[in-house]
The first five atom37 places (N, CA, C, CB, O) and aatype in JSON, in Angstrom:
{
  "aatype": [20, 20, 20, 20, 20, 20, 20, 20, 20, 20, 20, 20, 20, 20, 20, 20, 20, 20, 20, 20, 20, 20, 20, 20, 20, 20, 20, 20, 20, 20, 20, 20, 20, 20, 20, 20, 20, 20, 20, 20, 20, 20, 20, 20, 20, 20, 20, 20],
  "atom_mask": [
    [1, 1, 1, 1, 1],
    [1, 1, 1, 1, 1],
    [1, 1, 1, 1, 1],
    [1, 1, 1, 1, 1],
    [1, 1, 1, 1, 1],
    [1, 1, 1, 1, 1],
    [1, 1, 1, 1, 1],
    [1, 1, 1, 1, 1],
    [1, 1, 1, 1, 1],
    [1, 1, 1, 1, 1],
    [1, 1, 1, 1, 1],
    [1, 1, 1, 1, 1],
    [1, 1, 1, 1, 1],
    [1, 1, 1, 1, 1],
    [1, 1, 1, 1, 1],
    [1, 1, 1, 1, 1],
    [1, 1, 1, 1, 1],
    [1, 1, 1, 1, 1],
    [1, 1, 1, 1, 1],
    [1, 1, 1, 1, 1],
    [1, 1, 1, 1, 1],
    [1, 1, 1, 1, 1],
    [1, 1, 1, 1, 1],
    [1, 1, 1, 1, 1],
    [1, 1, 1, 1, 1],
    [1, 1, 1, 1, 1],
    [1, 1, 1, 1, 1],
    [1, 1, 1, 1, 1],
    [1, 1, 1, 1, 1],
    [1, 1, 1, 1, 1],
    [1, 1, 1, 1, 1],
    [1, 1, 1, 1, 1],
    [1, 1, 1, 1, 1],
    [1, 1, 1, 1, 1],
    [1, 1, 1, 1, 1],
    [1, 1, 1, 1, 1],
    [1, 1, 1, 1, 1],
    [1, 1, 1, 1, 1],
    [1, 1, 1, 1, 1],
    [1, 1, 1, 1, 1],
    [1, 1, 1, 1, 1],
    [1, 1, 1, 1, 1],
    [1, 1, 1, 1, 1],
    [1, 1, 1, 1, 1],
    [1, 1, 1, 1, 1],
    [1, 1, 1, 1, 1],
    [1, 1, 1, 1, 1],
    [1, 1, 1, 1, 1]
  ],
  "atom_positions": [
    [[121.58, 87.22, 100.55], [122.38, 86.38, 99.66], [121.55, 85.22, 99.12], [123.63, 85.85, 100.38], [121.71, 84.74, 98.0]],
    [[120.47, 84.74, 100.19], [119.89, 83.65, 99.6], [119.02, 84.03, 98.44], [119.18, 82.92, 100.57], [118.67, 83.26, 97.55]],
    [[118.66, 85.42, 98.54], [117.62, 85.84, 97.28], [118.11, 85.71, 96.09], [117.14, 87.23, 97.25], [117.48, 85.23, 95.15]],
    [[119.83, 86.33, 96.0], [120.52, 86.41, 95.05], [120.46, 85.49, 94.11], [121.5, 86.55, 95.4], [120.09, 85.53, 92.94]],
    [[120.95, 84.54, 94.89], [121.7, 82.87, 94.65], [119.96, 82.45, 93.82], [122.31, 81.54, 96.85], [119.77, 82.13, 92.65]],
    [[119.31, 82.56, 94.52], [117.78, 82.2, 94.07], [117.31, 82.44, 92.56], [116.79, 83.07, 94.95], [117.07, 81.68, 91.62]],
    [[117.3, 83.9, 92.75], [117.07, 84.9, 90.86], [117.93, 84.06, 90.14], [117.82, 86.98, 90.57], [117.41, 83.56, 89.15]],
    [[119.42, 83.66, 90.41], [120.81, 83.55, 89.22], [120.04, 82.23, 89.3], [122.93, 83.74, 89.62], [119.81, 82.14, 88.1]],
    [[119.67, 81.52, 89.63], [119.31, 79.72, 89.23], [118.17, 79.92, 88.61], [119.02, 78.46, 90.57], [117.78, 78.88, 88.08]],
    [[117.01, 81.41, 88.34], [115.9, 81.35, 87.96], [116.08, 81.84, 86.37], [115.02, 82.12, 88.91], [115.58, 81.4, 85.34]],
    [[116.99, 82.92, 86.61], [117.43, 83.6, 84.87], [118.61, 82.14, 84.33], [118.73, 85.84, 85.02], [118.58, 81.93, 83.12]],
    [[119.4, 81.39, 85.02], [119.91, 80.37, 84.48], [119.15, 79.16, 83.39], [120.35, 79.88, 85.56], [119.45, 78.82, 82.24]],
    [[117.69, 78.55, 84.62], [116.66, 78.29, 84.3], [115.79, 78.64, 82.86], [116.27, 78.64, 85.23], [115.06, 77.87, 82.24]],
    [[116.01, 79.6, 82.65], [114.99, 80.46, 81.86], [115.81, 80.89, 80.52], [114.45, 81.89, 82.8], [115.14, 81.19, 79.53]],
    [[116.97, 80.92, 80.47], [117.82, 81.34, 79.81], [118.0, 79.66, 78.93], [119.07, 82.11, 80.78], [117.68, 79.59, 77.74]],
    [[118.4, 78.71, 79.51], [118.13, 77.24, 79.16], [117.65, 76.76, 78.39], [117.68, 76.69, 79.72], [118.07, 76.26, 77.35]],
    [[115.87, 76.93, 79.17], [114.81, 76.56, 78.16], [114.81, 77.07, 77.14], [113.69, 76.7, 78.45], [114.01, 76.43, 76.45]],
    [[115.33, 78.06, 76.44], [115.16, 79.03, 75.76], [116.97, 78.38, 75.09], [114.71, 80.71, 76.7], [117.42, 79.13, 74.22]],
    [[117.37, 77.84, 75.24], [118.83, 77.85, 74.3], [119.83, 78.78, 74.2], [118.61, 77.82, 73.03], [120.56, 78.99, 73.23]],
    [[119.81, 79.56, 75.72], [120.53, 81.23, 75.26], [121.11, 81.1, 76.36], [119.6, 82.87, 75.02], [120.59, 80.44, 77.25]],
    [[122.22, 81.65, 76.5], [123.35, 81.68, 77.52], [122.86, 83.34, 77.86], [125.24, 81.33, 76.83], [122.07, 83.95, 77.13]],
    [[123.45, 83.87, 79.01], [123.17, 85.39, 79.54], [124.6, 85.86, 78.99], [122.87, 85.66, 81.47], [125.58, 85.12, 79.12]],
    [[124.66, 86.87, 78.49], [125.81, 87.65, 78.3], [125.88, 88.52, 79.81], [125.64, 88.64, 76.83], [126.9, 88.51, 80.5]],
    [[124.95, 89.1, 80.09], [125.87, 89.47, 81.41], [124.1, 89.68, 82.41], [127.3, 91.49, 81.13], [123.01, 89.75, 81.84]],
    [[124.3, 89.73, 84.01], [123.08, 89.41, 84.53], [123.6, 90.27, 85.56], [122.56, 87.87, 84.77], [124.72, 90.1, 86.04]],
    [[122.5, 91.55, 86.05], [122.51, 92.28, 87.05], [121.43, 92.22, 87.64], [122.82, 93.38, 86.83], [120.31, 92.45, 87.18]],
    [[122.03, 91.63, 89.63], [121.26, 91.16, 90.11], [121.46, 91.92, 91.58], [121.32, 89.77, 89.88], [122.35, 91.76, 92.42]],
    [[120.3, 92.83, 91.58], [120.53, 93.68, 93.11], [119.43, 93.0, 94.06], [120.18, 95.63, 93.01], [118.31, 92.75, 93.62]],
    [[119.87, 92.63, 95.68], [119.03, 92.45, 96.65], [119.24, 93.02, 97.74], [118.89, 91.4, 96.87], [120.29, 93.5, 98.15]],
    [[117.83, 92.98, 98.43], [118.39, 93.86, 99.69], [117.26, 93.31, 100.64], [118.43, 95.79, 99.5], [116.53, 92.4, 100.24]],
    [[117.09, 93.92, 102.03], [116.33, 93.57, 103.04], [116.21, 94.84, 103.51], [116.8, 92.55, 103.95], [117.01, 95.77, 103.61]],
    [[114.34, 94.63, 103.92], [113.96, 95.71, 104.48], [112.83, 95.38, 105.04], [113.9, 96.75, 103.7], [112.4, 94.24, 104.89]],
    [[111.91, 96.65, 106.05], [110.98, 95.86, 106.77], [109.88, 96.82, 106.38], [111.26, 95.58, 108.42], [109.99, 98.02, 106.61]],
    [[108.82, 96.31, 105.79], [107.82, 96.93, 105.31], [106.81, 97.94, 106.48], [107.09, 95.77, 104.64], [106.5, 97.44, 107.56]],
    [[106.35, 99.38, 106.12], [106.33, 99.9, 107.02], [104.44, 100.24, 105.9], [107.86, 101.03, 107.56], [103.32, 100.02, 106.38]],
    [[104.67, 100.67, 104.72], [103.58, 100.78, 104.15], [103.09, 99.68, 103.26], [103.66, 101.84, 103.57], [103.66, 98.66, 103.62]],
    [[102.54, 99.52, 102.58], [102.01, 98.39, 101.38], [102.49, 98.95, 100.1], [100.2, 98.17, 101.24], [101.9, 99.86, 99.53]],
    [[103.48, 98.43, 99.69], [104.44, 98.46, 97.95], [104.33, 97.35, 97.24], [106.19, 98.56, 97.97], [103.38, 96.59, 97.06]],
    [[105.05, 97.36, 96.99], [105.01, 96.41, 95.46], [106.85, 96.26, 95.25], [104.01, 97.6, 93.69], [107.74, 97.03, 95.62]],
    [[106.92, 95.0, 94.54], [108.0, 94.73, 93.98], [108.38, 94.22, 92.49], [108.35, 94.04, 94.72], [107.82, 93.23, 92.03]],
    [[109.41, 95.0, 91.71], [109.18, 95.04, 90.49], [110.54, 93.99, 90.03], [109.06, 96.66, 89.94], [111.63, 94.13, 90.57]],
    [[110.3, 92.99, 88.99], [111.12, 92.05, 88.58], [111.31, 92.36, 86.94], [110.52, 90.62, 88.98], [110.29, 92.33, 86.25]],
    [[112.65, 92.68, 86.27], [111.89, 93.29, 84.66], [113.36, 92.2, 84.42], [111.77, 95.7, 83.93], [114.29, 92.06, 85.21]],
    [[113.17, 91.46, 82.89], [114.02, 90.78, 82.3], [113.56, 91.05, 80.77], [114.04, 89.33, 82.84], [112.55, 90.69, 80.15]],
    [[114.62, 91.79, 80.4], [114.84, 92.14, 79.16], [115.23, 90.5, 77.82], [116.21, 93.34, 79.47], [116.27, 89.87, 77.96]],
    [[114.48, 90.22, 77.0], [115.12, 89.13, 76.3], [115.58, 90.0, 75.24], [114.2, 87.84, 75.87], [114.81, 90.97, 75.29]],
    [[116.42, 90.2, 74.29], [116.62, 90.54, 73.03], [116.98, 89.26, 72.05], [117.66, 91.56, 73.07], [118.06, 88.8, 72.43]],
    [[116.55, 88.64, 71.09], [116.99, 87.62, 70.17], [117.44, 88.01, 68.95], [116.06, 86.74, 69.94], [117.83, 87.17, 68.14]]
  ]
}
């Protein structure tokens, strides 16, 4: 939950500077315990 809460104050943030309100924001988190070496992918679409 704390990740959640984290992203929504970062796309809030970002959305701001920028003069643009979010029409709608999908935000999935989860926990897990790394077993190999991955990667994590963050993608934010702007359209103006």
């Amino acid at each position: 939950e704390a990740a959640r809460k984290a992203v929504d104050e970062m796309l809030d943030e970002a959305f701001a500077r920028r003069g643009l309100t979010a029409v709608e924001k999908k935000i999935e988190a989860c926990a897990h315990t790394v077993v190999n070496t991955g990667c994590c992918l963050a993608a934010v679409p702007l359209w103006y």
